[in-house]
C-alpha positions as CSV (number, residue, x, y, z in Angstrom):
1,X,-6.1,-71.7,-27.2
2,X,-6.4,-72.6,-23.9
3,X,-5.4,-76.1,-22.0
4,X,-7.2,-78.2,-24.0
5,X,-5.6,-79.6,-27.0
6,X,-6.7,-79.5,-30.8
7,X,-7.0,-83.4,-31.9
8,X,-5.9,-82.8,-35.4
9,X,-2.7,-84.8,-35.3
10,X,-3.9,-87.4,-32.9
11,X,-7.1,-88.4,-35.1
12,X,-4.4,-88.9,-38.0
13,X,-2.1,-90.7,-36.8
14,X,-4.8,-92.8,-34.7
15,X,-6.5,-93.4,-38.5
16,X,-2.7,-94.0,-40.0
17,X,-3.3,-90.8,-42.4
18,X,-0.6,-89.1,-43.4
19,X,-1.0,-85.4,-43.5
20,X,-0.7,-84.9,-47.3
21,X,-4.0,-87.7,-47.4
22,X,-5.4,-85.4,-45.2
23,X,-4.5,-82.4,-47.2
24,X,-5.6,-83.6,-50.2
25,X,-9.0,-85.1,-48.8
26,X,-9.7,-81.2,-47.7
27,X,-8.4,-79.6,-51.1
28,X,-5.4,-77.7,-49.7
29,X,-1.6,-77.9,-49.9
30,X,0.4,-80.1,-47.0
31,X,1.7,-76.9,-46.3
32,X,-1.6,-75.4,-46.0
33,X,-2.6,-78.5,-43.5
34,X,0.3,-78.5,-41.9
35,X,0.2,-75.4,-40.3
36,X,-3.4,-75.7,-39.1
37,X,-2.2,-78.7,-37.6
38,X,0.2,-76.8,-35.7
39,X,-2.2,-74.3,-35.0
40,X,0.4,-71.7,-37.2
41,X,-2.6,-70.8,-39.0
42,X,-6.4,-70.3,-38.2
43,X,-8.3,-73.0,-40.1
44,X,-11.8,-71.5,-41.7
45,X,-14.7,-73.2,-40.0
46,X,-15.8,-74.7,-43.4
47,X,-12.5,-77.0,-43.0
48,X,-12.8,-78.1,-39.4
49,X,-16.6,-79.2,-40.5
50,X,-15.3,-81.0,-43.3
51,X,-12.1,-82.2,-41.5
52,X,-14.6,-83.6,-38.2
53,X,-16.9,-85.3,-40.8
54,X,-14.2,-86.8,-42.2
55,X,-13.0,-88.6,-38.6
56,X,-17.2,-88.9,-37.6
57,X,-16.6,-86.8,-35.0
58,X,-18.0,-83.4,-33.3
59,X,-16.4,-80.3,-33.3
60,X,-16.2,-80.4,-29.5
61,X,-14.3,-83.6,-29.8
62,X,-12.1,-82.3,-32.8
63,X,-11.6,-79.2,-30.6
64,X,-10.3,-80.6,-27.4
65,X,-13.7,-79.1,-25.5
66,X,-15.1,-82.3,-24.7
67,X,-14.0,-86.1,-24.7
68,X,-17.0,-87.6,-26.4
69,X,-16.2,-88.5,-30.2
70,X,-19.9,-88.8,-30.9
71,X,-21.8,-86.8,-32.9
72,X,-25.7,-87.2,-33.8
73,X,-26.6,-84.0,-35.5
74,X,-26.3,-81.8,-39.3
75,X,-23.0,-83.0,-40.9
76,X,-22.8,-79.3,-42.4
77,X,-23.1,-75.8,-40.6
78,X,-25.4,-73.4,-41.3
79,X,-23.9,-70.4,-41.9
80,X,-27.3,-68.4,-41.0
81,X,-28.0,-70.2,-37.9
82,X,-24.5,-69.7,-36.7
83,X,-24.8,-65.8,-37.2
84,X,-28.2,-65.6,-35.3
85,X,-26.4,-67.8,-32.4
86,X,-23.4,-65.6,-32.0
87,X,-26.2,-62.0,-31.8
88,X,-28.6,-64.4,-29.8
89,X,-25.8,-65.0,-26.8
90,X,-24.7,-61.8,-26.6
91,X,-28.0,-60.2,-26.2
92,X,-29.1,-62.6,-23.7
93,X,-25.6,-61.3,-21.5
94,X,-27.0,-57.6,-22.3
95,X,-23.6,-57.3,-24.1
96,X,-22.3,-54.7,-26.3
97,X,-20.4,-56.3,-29.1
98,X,-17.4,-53.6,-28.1
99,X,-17.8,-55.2,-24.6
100,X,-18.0,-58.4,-26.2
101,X,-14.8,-58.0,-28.3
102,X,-13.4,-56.8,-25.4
103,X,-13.4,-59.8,-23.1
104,X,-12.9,-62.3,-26.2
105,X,-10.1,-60.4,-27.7
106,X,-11.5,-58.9,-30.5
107,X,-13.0,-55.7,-32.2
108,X,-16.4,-54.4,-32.1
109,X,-16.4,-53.9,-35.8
110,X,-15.3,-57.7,-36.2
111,X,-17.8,-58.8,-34.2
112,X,-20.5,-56.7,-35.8
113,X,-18.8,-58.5,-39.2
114,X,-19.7,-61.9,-37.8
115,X,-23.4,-60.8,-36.7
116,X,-24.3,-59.3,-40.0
117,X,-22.7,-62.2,-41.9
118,X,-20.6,-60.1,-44.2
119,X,-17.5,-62.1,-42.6
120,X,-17.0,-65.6,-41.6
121,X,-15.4,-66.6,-38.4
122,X,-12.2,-68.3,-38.6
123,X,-12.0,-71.8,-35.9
124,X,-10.7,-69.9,-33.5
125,X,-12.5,-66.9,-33.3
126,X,-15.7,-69.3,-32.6
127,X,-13.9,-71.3,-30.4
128,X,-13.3,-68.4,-28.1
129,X,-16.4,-67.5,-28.3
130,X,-18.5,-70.8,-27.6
131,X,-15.7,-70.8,-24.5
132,X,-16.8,-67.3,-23.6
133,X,-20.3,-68.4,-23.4
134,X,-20.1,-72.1,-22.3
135,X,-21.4,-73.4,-25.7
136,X,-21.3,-76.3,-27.5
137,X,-19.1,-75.4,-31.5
138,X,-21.6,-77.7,-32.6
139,X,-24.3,-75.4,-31.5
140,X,-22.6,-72.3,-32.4
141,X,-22.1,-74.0,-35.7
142,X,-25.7,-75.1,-36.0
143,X,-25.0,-78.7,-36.5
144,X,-26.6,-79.1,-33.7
145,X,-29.5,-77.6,-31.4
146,X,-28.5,-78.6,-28.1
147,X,-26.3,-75.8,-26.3
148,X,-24.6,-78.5,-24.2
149,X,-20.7,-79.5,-24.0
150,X,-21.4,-83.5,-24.5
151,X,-18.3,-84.8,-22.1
């Protein structure tokens, strides 16, 4: 990632969690949730929905793109919606998704995964690309509709 920081350790130990509560709360191993935390491993997007619902906080917050906890919209992402967003932006930038790929760091095929929904992005892969287009991971994620980055 870039500058900004992940808030996955900070929201635990500001809610006094420990990170096998955490682990457990999110059906994994410590192991598992410790090296997400770390940022060893990509967590799946399912799990940072889950893991921001479970502090009542956005994506953007949980993310480290924006400083505002809050977080009005869908608790859940749709997985639909968030395939439609990722085609939508890139064919209003009259992208290719091998240009696309490119400048995010990723294949064409991969990306052409992602549009058709036959492959789920990981936390990460999303992440770059709501940086990439100056979108809100709650928007990408459809849990919400407004494209904005709430600071």
């Amino acid at each position: 990632m870039d500058n900004r920081e992940v808030r996955f350790y900070d929201l635990r130990i500001d809610n006094d969690k420990k990170q096998k509560e955490i682990a457990q709360t999110l059906k994994v191993t410590t192991e598992v949730y410790a090296k997400w935390e770390r940022r060893v491993n990509d967590i799946p997007i399912i799990q940072t929905n889950n893991l921001a619902n479970y502090y009542n906080v956005s994506l953007d917050y949980l993310l480290g793109m924006s400083n505002n906890k809050k977080h009005d919209g869908r608790k859940n992402i749709n997985l639909d919606l968030m395939r439609k967003r990722i085609k939508e932006l890139r064919e209003n930038q009259n992208k290719s998704q091998e240009e696309l790929g490119e400048k995010i760091g990723f294949s064409q095929r991969l990306y052409a995964h992602y549009e058709k929904g036959t492959r789920t992005p990981k936390t990460f892969k999303l992440y770059f690309i709501a940086l990439y287009f100056n979108v809100s991971m709650d928007y990408l994620t459809g849990r919400s509709d407004d494209k904005k980055i709430n600071n």
